[in-house]
N, C-alpha and C positions, 0 to 999 in steps of 0.2 A: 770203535767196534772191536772187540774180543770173541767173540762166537762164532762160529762157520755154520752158515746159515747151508743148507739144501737148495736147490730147485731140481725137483724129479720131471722127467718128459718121457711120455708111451710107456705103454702096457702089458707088451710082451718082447721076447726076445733076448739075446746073450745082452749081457751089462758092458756098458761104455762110462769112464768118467771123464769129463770133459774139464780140464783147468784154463782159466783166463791169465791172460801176460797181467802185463805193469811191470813190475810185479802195483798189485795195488788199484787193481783197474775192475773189481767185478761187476760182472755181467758181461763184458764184454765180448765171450764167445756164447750169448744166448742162441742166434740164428744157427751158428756149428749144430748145439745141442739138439732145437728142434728143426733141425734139416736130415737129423738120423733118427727121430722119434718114432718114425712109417716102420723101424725095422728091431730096433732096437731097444732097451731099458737104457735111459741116461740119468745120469747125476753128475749137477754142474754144482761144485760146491764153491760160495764165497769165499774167498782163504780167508786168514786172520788177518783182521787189521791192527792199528798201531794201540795199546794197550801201556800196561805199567810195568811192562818188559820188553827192551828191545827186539825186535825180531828178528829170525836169523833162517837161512835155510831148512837145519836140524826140526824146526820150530813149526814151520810147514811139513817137511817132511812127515813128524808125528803124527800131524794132523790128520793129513790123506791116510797115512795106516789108520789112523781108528776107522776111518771110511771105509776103507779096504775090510777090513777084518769085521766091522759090523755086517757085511753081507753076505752070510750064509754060506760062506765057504767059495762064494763064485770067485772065477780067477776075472776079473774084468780089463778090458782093456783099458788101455788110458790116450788120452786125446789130450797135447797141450800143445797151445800156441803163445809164442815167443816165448818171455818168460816161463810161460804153462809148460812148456817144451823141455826148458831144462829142469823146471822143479820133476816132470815126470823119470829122465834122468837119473836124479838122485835119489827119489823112488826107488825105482828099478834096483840102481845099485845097493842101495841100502837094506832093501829085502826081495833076494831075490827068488821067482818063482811064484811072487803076489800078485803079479802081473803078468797077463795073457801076451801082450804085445804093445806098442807105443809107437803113435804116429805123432810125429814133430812137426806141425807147422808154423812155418815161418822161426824155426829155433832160431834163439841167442846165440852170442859169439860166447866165447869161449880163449880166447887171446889175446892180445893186445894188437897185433894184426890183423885180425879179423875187424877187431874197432876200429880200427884205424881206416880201415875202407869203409868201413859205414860212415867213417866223420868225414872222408874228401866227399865219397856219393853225396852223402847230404848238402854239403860244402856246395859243388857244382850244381845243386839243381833247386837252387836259393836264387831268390834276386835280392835288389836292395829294401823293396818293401818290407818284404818280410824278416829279411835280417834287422830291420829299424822295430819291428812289431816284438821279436822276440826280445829287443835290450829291451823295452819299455813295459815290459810284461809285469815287474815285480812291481813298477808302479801302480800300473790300471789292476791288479789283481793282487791285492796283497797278502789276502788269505792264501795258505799253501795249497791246498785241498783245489781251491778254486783255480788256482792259476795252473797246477799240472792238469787239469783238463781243458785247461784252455791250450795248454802247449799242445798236449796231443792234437786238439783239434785244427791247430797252425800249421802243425809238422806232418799231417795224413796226406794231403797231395801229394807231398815229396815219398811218401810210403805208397802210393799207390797207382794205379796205371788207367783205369777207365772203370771209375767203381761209379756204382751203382748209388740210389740214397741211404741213407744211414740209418738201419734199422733203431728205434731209441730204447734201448735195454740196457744199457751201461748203467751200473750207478755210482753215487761220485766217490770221485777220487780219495787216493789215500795218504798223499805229497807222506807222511812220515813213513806211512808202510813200506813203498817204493823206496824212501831213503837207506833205511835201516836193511832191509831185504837184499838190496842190489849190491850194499857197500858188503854186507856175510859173502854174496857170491865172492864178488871182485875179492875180497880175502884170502877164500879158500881157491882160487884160480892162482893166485899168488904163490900161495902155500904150495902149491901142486897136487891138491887133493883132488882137483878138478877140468883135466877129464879123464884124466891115470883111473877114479876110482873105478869109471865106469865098466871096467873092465870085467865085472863081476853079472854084465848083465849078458843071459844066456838069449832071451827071449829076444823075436824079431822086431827090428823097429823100420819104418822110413820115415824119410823127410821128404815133406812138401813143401816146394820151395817154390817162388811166384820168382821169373827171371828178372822184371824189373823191383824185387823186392831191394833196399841199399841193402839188408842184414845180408852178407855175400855168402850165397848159399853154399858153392861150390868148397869154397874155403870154409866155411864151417863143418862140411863132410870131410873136407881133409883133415881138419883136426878131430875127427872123433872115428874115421874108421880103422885107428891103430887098435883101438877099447872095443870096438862093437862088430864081432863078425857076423851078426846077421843085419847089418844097415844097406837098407837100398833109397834111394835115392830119385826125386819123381820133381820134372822141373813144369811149372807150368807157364806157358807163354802166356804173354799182355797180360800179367798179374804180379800183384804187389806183395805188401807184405798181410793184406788181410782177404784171404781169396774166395769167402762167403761175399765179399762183396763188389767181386769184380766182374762186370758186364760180360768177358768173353769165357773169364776161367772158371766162373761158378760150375756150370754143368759138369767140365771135367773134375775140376774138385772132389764133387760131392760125388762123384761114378769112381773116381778111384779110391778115396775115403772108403767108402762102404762096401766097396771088392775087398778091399784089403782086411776089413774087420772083418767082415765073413770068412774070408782063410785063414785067418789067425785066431780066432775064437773057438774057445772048443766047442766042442758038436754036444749039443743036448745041454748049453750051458743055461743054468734058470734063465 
């Protein structure tokens, strides 16, 4: 897949665009998008998949600008989760002003410490099944594509706290997109580009962050609020890392969600 496909949701209202993690995982913030439908214009755009050029941040980044810039002049928010989180980040930073405001759920790390708690969390809340499910994985699934959606689907208990069913909007995986994608970040995180650049972004952001999520939210706010003086910070109990789908955090979720884009959107915005 080379093309970044649309899905647009609702008919009136300030513009939201809504990015899916993985990286390499689309659809899978479809429920985000039509849970703000009632209030708002969404576009959830596919990103790029794996093609006959490796993919890189930059690559993405471009992408969402022509999105951006195709729309009338509207300054829209941006909505991303985990990875969607920090591709909106580099956004931001990269052109700044295109963007009304940016709400991070469930963001990526950013450090090598930051991963590092995410690998004991995950570590601790394994048993031995499942550590035997995940070696034997390239066996039972030896397509790539196939078997990262099987991991996600191993590894969501351990991301989640008391979720709900699983709405089925995902579509499949992108095992090279994800590869290629995630190794750009880890590069320029390397490099120091990332999260120094972000310091260019004026516009207000928070994080929502699920307390049992492993991605350690606390410590990801501490590495990013030296660059972002307008980040605040929103923890929600008994919830994970995907909090459209968690039985207690859903309502709050979605009431803080949509506060916040209502005071960060301009007034009278198409």
């Amino acid at each position: 897949m080379t093309a970044v496909r649309i899905r647009a949701y609702g008919n009136s209202g300030p513009l939201v665009i809504v990015l899916h993690g993985g990286p390499g995982a689309p659809g899978s913030v479809s429920p985000v998008a039509r849970g703000l439908a009632d209030s708002f214009r969404v576009l959830e755009p596919m990103q790029r998949g794996s093609g006959d050029e490796p993919l890189t941040v930059s690559r993405h980044v471009a992408d969402l600008h022509a999105l951006v810039s195709g729309c009338s002049g509207a300054r829209p928010a941006i909505v991303g989760h985990s990875w969607g989180a920090m591709l909106a980040l580099a956004y931001a930073a990269a052109h700044p002003g295109h963007a009304a405001s940016l709400a991070l759920i469930g963001c990526g790390t950013f450090d090598s410490v930051g991963r590092e708690r995410m690998r004991v969390t995950c570590e601790e809340r394994m048993d031995d099944a499942l550590r035997h499910r995940l070696e034997t994985l390239p066996e039972e699934f030896p397509d790539p594509d196939t078997r990262l959606g099987a991991l996600e689907k191993l590894m969501r208990p351990l991301y989640s706290c008391d979720p709900a069913p699983i709405e089925p909007d995902a579509e499949a995986c992108d095992a090279r997109a994800h590869q290629e994608t995630w190794s750009d970040m880890l590069r320029l995180q390397a490099d120091g580009v990332y999260p120094a650049a972000f310091a260019t972004i004026a516009e207000p952001v928070i994080m929502l962050h699920g307390a049992a999520d492993p991605h350690p939210g606390r410590l990801i706010r501490a590495s990013l609020e030296p660059y972002l003086p307008r980040l605040e910070y929103h923890e929600l109990d008994r919830c994970g890392h995907y909090p459209w789908l968690e039985k207690t955090a859903r309502d709050e979720f979605f009431v803080v969600l949509r506060d916040w884009l209502v005071r960060h959107l301009p007034r009278g915005s198409p």
